[in-house]
C-alpha distance (Angstrom), angle and dihedral (degrees) to the residues before:
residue distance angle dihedral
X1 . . .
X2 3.80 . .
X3 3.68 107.9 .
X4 3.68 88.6 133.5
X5 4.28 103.9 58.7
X6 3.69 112.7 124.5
X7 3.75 88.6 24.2
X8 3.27 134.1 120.6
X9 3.97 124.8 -157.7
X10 3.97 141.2 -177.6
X11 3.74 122.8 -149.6
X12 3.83 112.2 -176.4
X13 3.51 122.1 -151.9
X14 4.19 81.7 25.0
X15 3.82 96.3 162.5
X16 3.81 107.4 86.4
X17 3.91 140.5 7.4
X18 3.51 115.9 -2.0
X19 3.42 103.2 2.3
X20 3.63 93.1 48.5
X21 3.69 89.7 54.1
X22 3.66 98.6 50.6
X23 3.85 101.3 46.4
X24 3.86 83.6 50.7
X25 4.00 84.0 55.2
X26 3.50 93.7 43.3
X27 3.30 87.3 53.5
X28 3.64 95.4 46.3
X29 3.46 92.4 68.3
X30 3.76 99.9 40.2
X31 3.74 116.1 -85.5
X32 3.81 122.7 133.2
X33 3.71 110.3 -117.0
X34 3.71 140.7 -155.8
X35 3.95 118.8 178.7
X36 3.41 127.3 -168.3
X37 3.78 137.4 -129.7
X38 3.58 151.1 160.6
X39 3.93 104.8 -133.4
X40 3.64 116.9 59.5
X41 3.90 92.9 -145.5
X42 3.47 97.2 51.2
X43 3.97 92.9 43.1
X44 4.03 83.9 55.7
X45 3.47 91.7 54.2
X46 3.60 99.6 50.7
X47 3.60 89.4 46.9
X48 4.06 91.7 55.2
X49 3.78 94.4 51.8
X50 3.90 95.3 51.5
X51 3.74 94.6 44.1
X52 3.86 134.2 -174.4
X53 3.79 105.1 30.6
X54 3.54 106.5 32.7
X55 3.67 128.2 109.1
X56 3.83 125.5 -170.4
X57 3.98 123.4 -154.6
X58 3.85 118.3 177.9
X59 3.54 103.9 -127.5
X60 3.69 131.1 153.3
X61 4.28 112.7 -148.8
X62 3.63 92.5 -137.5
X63 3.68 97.5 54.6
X64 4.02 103.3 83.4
X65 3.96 88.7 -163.7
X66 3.75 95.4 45.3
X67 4.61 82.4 54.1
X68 3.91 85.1 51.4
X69 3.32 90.5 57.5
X70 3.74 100.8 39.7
X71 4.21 85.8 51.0
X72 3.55 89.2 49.6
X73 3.90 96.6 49.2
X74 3.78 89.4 50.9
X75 3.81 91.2 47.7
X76 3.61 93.5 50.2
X77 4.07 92.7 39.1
X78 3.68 92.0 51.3
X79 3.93 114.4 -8.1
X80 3.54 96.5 -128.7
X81 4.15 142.0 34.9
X82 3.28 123.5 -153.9
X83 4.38 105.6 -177.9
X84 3.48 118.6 55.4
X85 4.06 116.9 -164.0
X86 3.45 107.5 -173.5
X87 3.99 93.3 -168.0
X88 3.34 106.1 130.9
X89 4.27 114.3 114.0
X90 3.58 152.2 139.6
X91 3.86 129.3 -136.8
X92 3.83 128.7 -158.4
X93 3.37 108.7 -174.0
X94 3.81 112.0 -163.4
X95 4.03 138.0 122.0
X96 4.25 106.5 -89.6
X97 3.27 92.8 -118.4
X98 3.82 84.0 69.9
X99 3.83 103.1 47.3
X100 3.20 109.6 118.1
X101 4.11 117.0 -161.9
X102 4.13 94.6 -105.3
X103 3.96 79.8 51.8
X104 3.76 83.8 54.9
X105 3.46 110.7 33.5
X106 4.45 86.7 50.3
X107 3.55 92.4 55.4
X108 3.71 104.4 39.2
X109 4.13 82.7 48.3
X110 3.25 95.1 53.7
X111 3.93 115.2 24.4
X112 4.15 91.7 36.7
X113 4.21 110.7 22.3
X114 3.82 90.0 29.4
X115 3.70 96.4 53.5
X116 4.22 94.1 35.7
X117 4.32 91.4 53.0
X118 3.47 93.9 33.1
X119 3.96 87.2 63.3
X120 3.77 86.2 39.1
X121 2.96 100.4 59.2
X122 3.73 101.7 39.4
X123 3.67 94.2 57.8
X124 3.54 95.1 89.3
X125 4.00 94.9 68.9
X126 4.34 87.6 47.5
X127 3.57 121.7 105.1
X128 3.21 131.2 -151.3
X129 3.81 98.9 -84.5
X130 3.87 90.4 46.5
X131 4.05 126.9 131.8
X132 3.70 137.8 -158.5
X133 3.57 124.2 -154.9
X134 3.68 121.0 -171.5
X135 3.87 131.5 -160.9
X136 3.58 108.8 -126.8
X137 4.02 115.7 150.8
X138 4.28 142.8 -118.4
X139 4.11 80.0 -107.4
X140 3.34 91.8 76.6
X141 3.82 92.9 70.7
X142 3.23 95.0 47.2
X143 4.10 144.4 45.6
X144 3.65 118.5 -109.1
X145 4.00 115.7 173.9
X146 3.82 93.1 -138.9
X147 3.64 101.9 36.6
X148 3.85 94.7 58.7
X149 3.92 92.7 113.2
X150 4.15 92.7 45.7
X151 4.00 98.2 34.1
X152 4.04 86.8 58.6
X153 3.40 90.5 49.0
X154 3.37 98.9 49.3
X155 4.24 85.1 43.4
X156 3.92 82.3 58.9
X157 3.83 96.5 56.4
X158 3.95 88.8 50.7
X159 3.38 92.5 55.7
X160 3.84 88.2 49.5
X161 3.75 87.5 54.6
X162 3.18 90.9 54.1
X163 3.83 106.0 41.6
X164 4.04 90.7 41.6
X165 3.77 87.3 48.9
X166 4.16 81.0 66.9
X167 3.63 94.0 33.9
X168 4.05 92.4 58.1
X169 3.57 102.4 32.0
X170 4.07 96.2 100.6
X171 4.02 81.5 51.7
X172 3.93 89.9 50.9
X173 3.43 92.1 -120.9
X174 3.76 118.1 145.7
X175 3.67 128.1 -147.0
X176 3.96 129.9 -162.7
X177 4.10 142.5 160.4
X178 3.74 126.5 -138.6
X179 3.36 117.5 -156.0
X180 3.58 119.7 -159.7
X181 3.72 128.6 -158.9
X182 3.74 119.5 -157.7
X183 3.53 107.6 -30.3
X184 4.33 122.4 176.7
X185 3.75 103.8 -119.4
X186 3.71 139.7 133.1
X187 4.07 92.7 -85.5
X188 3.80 92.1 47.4
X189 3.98 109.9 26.9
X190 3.60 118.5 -179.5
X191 3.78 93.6 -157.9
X192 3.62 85.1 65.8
X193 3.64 105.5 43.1
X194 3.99 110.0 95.3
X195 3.79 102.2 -98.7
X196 4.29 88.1 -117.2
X197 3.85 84.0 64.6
X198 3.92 102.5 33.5
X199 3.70 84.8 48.3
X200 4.28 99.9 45.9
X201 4.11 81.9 49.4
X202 4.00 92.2 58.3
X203 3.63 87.9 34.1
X204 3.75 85.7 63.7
X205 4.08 104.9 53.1
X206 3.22 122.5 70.5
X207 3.75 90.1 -129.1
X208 3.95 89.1 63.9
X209 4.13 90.9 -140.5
X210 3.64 138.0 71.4
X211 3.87 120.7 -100.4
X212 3.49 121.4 -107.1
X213 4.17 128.5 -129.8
X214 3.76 87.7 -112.9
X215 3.90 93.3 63.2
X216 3.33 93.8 51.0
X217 4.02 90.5 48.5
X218 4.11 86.7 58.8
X219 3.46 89.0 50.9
X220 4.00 100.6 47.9
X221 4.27 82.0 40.9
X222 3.87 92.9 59.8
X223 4.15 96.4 42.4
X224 3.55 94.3 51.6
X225 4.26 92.7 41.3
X226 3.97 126.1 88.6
X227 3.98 81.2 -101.7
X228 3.51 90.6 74.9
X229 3.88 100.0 47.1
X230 3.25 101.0 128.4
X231 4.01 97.5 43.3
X232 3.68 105.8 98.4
X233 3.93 130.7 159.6
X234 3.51 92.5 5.7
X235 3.96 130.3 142.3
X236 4.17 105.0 -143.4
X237 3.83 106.2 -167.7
X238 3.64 119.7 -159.8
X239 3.67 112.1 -171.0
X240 3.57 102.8 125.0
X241 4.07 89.9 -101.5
X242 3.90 90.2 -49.7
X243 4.13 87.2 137.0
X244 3.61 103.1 28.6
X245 3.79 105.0 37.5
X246 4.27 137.7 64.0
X247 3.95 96.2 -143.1
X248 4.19 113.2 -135.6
């Protein structure tokens, strides 16, 4: 497929899991592509392995100078950008009653004012035509007792899906949320989850296995295509019927 030649796309937090995986599918089908990171090295590295196409720029969501200079690479690069992957995140997984306010203050940074002025500030390179998807999580449908601090984050950049998807519409801008359940990448390993816990989590979808980054790339590829024109505001969760399903 080439749904994506002639277009241009960011994927923050581009240099592992999911955001790997979609840039490389973006890329697939023909889009230019710059990902995001914090660590040079590993930005390099992801760079190397998708090839021709792919542009790195160290860049950390929280830091609102580092995103005005990311915008204004891209703008000079290429002059517009079309795909918007909010992906880029943190997790800190702990009971609330052991948050302590640097747990806070780094994930509301990054997960909630990262994500909101990152799309801020790259809506003046989007045409009319443009999408934004943003990487919330299946937690946000559901209570967990240690994911209070992440889930509401994650709750927060739904809502900003779905209140920007109003907010841009005159622009023809569209906004969306992908939700994924328990996916196998570098934040969340299975290999390294004790097996009681790796094996209660496919227990608990239907699908009896974890995701993988590349389903979640097919998924972010569609929303943010001409296919999905008239999706807008929406939350898609992909957790192989995790949230929506009791499995047998």
């Amino acid at each position: 497929m080439t749904r994506y030649t002639d277009k241009v796309a960011l994927v923050t937090g581009g240099t592992s899991g999911m955001g790997l995986a979609t840039a490389r599918r973006l890329l697939s089908e023909g889009a230019q592509v710059v990902i995001t990171g914090r660590d040079r090295s590993r930005l390099d590295a992801a760079v190397k392995d998708l090839g021709e196409g792919a542009l790195g720029v160290v860049a950390d969501a929280a830091d609102l100078s580092a995103l005005d200079a990311l915008v204004e690479t891209v703008r000079e690069r290429y002059g517009r950008l079309d795909v918007l992957f909010a992906n880029a995140g943190v997790g800190i997984f702990k009971p609330s009653t052991e948050i302590t306010e640097a747990d806070f203050d780094l994930t509301v940074d990054v997960n909630f004012k990262g994500v909101f002025f990152t799309i801020q500030k790259a809506l003046p390179l989007m045409p009319e035509g443009g999408a934004v998807v943003i990487n919330a999580s299946w937690t946000l449908h559901r209570g967990v007792g240690a994911l209070s601090l992440y889930s509401a984050t994650k709750a927060a950049v739904h809502n900003l899906a779905r209140t920007l998807a109003a907010d841009l519409a005159p622009r023809g801008i569209r906004v969306n949320s992908i939700s994924p359940g328990y996916i196998d990448t570098p934040m969340y390993p299975e290999a390294d989850l004790p097996a009681e816990v790796a094996a209660a989590n496919r227990s608990r979808v239907p699908a009896h296995r974890f995701g993988r980054s590349e389903e979640i790339a097919d998924a972010v590829a569609f929303l943010a295509s001409a296919e999905a024109a008239y999706i807008n505001g929406q939350d898609l969760v992909v957790d192989g019927g995790l949230v929506g399903s009791i499995p047998d």
